[in-house]
Biopython code that builds the backbone (N, CA, C, O; Angstrom):
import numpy as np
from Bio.PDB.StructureBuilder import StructureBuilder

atoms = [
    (1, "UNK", "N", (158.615, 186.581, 123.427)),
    (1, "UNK", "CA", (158.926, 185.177, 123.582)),
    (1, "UNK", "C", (158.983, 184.791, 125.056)),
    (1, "UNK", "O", (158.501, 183.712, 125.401)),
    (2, "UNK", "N", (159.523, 185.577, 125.909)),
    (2, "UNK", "CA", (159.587, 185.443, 127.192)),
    (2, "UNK", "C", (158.108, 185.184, 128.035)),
    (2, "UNK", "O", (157.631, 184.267, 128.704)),
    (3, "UNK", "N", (157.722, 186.418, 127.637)),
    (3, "UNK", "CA", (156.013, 185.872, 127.881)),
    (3, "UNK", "C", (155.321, 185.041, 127.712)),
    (3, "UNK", "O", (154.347, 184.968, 128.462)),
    (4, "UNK", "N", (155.478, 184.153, 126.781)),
    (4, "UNK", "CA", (155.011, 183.084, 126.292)),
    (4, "UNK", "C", (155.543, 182.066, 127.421)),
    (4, "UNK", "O", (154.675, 181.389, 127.972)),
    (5, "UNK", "N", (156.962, 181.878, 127.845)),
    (5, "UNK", "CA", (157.497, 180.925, 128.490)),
    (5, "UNK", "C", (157.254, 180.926, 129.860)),
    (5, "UNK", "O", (157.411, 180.091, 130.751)),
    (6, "UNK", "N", (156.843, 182.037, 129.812)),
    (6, "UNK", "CA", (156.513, 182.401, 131.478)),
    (6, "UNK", "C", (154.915, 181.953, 131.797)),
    (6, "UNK", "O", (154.496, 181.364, 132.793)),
    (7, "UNK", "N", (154.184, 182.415, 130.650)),
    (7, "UNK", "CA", (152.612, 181.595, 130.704)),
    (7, "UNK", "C", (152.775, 180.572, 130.509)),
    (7, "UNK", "O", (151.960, 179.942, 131.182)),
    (8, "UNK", "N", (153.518, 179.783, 129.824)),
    (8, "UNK", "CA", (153.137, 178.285, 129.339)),
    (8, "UNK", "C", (153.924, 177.428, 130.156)),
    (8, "UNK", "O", (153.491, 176.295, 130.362)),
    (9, "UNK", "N", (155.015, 177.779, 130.659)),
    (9, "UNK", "CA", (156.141, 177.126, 131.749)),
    (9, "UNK", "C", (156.537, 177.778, 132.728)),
    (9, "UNK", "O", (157.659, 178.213, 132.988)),
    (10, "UNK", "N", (155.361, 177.853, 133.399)),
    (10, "UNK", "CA", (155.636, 178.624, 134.799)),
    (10, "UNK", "C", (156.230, 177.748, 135.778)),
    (10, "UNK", "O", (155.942, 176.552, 135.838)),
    (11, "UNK", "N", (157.311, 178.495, 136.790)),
    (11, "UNK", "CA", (157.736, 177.598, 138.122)),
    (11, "UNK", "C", (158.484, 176.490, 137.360)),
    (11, "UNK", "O", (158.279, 175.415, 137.923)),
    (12, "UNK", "N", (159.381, 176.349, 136.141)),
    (12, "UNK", "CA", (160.217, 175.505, 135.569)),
    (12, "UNK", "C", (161.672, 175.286, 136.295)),
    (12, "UNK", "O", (162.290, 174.223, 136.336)),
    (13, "UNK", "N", (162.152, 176.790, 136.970)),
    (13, "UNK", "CA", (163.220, 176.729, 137.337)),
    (13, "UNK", "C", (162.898, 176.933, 139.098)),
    (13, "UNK", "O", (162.185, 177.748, 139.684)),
    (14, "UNK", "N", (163.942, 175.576, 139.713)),
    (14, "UNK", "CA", (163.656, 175.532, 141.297)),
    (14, "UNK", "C", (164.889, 176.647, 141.683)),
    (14, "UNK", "O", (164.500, 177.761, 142.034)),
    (15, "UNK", "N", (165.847, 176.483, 141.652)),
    (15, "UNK", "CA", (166.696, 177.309, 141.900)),
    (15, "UNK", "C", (168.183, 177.726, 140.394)),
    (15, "UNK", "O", (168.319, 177.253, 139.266)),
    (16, "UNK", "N", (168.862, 178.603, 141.037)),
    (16, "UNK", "CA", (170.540, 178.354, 139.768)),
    (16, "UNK", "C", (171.209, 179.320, 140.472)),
    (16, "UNK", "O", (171.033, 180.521, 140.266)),
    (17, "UNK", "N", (172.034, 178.837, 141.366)),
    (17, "UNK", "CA", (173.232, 179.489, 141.773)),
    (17, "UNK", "C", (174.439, 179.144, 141.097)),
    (17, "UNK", "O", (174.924, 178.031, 140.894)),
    (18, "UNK", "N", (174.916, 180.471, 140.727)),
    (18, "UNK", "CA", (176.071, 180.425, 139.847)),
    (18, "UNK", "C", (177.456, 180.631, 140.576)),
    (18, "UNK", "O", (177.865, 181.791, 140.529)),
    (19, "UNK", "N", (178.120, 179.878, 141.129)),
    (19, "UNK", "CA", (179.496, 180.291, 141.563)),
    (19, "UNK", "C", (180.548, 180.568, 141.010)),
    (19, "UNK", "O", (180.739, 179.985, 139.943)),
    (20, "UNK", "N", (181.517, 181.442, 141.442)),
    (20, "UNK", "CA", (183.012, 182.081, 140.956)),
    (20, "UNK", "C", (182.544, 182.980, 139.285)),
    (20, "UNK", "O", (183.020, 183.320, 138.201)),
    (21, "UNK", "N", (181.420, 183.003, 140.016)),
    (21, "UNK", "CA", (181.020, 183.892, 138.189)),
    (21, "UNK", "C", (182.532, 185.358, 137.951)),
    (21, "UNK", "O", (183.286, 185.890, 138.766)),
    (22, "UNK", "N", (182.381, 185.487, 136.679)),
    (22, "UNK", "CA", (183.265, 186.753, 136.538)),
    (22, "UNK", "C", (182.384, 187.805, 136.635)),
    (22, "UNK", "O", (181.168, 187.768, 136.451)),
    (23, "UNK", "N", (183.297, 189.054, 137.034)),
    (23, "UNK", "CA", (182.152, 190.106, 137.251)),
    (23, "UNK", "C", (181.739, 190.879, 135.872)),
    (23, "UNK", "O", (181.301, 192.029, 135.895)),
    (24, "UNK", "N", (181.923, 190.131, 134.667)),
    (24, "UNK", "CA", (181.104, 190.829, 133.359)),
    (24, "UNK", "C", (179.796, 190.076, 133.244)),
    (24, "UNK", "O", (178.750, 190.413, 132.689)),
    (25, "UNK", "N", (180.230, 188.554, 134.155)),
    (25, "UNK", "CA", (178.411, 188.470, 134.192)),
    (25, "UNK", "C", (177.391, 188.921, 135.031)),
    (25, "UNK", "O", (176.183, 189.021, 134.813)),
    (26, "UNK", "N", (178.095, 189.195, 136.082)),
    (26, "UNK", "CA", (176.919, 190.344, 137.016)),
    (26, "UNK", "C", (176.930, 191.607, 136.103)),
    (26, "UNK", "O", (175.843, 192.175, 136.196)),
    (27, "UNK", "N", (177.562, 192.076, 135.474)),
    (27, "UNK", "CA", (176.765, 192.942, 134.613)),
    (27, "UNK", "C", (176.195, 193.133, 133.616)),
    (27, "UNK", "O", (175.700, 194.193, 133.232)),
    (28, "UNK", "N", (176.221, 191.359, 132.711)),
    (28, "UNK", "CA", (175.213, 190.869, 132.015)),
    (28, "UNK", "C", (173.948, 190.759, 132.461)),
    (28, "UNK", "O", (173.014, 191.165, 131.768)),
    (29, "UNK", "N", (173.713, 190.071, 133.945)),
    (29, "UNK", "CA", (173.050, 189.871, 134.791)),
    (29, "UNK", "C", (171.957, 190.529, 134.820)),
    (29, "UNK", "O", (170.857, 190.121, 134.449)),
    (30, "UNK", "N", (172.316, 191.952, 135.424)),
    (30, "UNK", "CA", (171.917, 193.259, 135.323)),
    (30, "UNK", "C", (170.732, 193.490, 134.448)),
    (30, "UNK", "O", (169.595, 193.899, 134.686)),
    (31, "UNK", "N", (171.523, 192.989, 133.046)),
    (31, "UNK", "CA", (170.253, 194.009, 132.087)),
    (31, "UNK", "C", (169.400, 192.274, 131.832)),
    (31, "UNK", "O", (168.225, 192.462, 131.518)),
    (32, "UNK", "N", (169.589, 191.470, 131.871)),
    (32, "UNK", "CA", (169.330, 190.236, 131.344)),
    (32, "UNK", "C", (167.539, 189.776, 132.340)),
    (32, "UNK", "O", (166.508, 189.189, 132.011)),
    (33, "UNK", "N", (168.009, 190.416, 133.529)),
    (33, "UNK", "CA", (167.217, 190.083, 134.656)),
    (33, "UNK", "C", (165.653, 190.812, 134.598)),
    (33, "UNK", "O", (164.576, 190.429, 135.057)),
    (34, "UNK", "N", (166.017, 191.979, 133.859)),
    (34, "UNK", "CA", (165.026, 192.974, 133.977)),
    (34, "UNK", "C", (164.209, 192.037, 132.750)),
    (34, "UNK", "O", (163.156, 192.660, 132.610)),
    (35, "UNK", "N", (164.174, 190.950, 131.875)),
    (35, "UNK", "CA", (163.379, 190.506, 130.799)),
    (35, "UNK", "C", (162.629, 188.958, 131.389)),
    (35, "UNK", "O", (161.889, 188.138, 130.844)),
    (36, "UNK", "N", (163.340, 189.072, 132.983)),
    (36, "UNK", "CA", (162.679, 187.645, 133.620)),
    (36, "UNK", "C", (161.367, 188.358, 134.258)),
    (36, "UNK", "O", (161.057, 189.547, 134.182)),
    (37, "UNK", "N", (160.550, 187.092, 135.033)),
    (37, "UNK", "CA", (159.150, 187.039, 135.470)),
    (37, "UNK", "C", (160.079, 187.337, 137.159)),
    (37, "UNK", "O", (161.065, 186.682, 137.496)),
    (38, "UNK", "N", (159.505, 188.360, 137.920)),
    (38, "UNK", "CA", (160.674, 188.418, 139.389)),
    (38, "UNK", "C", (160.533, 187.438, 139.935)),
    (38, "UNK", "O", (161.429, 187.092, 140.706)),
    (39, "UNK", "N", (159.386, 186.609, 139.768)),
    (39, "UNK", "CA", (159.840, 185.136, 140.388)),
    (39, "UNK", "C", (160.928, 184.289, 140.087)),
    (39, "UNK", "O", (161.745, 183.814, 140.876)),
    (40, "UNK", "N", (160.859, 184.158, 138.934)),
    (40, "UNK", "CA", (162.592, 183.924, 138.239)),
    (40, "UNK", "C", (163.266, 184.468, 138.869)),
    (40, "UNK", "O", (163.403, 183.848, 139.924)),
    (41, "UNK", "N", (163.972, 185.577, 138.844)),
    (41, "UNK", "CA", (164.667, 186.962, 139.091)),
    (41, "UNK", "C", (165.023, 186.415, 140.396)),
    (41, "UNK", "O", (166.205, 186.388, 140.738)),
    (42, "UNK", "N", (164.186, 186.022, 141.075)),
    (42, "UNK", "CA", (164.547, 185.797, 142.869)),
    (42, "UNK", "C", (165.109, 184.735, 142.808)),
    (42, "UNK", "O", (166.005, 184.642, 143.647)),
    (43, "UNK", "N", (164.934, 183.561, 141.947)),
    (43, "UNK", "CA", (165.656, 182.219, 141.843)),
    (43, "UNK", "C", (167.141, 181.973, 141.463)),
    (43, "UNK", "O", (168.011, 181.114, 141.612)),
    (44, "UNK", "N", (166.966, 183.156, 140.909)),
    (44, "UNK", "CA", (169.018, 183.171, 140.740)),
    (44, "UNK", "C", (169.996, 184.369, 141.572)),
    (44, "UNK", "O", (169.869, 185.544, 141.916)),
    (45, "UNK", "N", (170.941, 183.385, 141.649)),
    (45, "UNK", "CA", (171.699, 184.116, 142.450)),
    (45, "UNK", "C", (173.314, 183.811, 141.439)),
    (45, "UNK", "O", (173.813, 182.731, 141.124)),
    (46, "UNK", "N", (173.872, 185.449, 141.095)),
    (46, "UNK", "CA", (175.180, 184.951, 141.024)),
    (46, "UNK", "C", (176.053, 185.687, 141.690)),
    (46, "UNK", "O", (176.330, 186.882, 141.802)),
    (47, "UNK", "N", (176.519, 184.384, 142.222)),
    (47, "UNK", "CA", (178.101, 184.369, 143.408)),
    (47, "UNK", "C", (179.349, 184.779, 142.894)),
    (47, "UNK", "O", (179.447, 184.596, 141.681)),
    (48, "UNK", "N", (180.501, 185.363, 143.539)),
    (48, "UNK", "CA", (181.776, 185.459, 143.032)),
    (48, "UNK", "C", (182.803, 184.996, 144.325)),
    (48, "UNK", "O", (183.012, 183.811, 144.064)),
    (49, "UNK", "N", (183.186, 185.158, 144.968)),
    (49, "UNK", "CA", (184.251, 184.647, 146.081)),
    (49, "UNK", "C", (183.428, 183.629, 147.151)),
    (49, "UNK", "O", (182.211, 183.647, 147.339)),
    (50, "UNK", "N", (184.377, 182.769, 147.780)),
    (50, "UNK", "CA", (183.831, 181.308, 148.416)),
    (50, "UNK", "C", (182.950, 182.107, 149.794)),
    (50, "UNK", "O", (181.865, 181.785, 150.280)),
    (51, "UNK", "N", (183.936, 183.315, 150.201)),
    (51, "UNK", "CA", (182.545, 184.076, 151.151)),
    (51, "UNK", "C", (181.266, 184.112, 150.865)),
    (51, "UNK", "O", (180.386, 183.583, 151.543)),
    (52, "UNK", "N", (181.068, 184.897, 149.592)),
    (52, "UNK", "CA", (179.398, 184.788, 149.284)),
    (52, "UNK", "C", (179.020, 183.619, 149.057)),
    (52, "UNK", "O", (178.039, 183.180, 149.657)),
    (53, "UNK", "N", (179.719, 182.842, 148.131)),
    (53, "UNK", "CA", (178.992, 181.964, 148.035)),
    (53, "UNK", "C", (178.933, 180.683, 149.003)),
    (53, "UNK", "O", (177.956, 180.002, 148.694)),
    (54, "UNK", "N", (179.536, 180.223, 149.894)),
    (54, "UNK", "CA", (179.733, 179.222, 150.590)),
    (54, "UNK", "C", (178.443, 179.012, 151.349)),
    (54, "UNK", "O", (177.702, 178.029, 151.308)),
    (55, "UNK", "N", (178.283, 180.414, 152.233)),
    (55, "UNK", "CA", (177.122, 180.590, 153.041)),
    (55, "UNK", "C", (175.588, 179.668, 152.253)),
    (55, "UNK", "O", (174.881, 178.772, 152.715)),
    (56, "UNK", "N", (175.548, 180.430, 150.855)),
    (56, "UNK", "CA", (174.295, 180.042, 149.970)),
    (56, "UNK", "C", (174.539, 178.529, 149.831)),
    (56, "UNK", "O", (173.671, 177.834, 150.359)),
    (57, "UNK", "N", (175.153, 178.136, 149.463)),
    (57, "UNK", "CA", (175.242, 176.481, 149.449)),
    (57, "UNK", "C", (175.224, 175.736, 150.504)),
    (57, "UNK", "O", (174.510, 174.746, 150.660)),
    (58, "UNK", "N", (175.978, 176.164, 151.241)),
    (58, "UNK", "CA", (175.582, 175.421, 152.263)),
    (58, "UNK", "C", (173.903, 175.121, 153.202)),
    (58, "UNK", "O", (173.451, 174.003, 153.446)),
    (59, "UNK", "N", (173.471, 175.994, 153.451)),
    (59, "UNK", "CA", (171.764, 176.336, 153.146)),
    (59, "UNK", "C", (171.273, 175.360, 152.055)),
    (59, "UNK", "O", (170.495, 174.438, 152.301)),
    (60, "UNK", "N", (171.526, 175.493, 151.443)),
    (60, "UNK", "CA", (170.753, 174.169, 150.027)),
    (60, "UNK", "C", (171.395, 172.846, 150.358)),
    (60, "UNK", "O", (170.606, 171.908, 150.465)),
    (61, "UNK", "N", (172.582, 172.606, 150.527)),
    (61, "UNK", "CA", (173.225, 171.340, 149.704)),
    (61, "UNK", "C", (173.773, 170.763, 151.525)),
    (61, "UNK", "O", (173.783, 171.525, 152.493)),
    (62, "UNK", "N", (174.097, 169.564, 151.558)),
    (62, "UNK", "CA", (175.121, 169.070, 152.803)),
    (62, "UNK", "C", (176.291, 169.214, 152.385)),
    (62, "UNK", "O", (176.784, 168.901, 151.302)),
    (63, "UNK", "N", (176.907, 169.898, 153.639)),
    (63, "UNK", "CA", (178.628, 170.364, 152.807)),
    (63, "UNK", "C", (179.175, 168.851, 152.622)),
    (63, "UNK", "O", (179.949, 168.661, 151.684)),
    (64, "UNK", "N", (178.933, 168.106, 153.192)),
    (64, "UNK", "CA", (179.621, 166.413, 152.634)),
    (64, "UNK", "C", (179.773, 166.247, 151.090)),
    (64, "UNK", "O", (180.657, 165.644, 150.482)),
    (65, "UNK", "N", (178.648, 166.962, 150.582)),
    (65, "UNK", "CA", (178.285, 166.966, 148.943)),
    (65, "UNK", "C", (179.243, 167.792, 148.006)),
    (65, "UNK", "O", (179.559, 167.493, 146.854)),
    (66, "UNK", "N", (179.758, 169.209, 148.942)),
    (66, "UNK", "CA", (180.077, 169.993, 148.414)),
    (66, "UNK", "C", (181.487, 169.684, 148.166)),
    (66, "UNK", "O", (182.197, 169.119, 148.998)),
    (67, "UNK", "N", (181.949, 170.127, 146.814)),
    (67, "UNK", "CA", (183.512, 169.904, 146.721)),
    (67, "UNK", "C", (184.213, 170.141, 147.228)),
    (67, "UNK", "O", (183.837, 171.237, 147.644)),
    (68, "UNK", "N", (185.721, 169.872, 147.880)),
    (68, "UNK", "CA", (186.434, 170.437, 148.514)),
    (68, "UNK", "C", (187.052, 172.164, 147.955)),
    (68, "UNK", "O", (187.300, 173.103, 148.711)),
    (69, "UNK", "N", (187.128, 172.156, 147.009)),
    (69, "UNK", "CA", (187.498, 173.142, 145.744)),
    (69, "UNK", "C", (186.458, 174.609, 146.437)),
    (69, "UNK", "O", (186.893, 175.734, 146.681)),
    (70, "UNK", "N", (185.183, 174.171, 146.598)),
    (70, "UNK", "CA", (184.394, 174.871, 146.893)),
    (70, "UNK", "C", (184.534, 175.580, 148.327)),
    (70, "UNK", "O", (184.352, 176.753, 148.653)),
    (71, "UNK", "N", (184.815, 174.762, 148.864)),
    (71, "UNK", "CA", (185.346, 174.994, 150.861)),
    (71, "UNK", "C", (183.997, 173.562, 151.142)),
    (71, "UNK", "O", (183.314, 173.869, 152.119)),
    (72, "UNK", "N", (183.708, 172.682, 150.740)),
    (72, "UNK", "CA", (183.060, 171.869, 151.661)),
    (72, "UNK", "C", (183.594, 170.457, 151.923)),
    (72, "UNK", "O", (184.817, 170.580, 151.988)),
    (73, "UNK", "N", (183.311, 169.390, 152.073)),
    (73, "UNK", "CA", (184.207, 168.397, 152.364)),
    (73, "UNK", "C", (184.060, 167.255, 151.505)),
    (73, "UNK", "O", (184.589, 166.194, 151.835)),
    (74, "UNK", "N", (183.229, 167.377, 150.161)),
    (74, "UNK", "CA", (183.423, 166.558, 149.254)),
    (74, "UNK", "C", (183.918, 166.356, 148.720)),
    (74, "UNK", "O", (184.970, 166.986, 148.827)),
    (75, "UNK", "N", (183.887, 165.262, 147.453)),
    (75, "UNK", "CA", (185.026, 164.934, 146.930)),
    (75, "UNK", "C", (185.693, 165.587, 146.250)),
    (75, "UNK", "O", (184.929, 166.327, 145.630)),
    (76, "UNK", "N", (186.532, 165.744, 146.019)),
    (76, "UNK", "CA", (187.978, 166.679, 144.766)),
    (76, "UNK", "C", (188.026, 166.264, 143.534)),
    (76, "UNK", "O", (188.715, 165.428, 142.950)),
    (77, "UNK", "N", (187.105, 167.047, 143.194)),
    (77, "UNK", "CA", (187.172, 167.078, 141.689)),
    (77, "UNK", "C", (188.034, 166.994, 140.348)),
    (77, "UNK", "O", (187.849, 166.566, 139.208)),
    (78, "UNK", "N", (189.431, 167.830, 141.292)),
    (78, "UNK", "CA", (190.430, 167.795, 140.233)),
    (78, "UNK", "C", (191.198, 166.330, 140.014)),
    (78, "UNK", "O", (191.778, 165.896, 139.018)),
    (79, "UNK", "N", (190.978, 165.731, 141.335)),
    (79, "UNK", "CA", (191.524, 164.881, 141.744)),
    (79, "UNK", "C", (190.841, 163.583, 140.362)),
    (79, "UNK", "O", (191.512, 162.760, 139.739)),
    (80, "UNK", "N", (189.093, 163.887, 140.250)),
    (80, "UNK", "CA", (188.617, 162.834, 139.711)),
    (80, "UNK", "C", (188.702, 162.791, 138.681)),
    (80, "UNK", "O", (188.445, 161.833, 137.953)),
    (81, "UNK", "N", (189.422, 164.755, 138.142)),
    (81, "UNK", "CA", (189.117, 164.460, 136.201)),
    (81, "UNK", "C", (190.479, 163.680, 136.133)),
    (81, "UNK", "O", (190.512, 162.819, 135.254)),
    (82, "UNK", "N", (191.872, 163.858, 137.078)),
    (82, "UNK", "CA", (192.945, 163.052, 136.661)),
    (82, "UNK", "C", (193.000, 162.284, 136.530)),
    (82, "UNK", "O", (193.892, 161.911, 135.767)),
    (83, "UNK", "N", (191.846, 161.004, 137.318)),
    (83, "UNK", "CA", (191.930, 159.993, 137.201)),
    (83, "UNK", "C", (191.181, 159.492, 136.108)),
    (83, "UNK", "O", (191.412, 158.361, 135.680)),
    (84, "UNK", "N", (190.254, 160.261, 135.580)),
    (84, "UNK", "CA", (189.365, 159.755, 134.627)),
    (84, "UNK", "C", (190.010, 160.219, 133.289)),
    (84, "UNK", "O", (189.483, 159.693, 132.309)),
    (85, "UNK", "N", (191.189, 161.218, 132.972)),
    (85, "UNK", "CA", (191.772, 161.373, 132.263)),
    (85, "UNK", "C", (192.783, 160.353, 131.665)),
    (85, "UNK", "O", (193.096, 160.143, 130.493)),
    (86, "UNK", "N", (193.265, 159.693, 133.011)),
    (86, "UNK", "CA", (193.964, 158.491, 133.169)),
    (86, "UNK", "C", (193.852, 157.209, 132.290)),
    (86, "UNK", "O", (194.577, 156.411, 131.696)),
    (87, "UNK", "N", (192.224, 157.520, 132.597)),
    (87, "UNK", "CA", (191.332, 155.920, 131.862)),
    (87, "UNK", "C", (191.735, 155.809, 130.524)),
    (87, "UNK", "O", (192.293, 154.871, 129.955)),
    (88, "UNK", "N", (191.181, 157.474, 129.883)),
    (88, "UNK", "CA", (191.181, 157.049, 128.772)),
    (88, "UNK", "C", (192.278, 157.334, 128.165)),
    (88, "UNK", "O", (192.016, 157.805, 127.058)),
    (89, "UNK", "N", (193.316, 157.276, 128.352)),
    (89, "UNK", "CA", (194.486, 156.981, 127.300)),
    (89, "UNK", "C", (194.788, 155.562, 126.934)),
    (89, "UNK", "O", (195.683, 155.310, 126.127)),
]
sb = StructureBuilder()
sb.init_structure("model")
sb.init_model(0)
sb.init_chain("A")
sb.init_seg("    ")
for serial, (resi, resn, name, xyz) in enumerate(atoms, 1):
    if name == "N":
        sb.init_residue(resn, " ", resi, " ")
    sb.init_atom(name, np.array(xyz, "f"), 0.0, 1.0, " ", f" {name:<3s}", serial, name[0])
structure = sb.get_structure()
């Protein structure tokens, strides 16, 4: 099946960085990776502490964008589900 998706939908995925992953999915990861095309394979990255991952995002994204939660200087997320929690009562 994989083969198929890889001939018929090639270059579908631009990037997928995964942050604060737990470490049972890097060792899902592991065996999961070996059934991708390595071009895939090179497109994902999964992160666990704001060290590794901060560096990688920042490289892609403007830290303005990035959440504060994350270490960058965007907006606070927790901040927005409270308020949107707010709404709907």
């Amino acid at each position: 099946m994989s083969d198929v998706d890889n001939d018929q939908y090639p270059e579908r995925l631009g990037s997928l960085v995964v942050v604060n992953a737990p470490k049972a999915l890097a060792v899902s990861w592991a065996i999961i990776r070996s059934w991708l095309d390595k071009r895939t394979q090179q497109k994902i990255q999964i992160l666990h502490g704001r060290d590794e991952y901060l560096p990688v995002l920042t490289a892609m994204i403007d830290e303005d964008v990035i959440p504060v939660e994350y270490g960058g200087k965007g907006e606070n997320l927790k901040g927005k589900k409270e308020a949107q929690m707010g709404e709907s009562e």
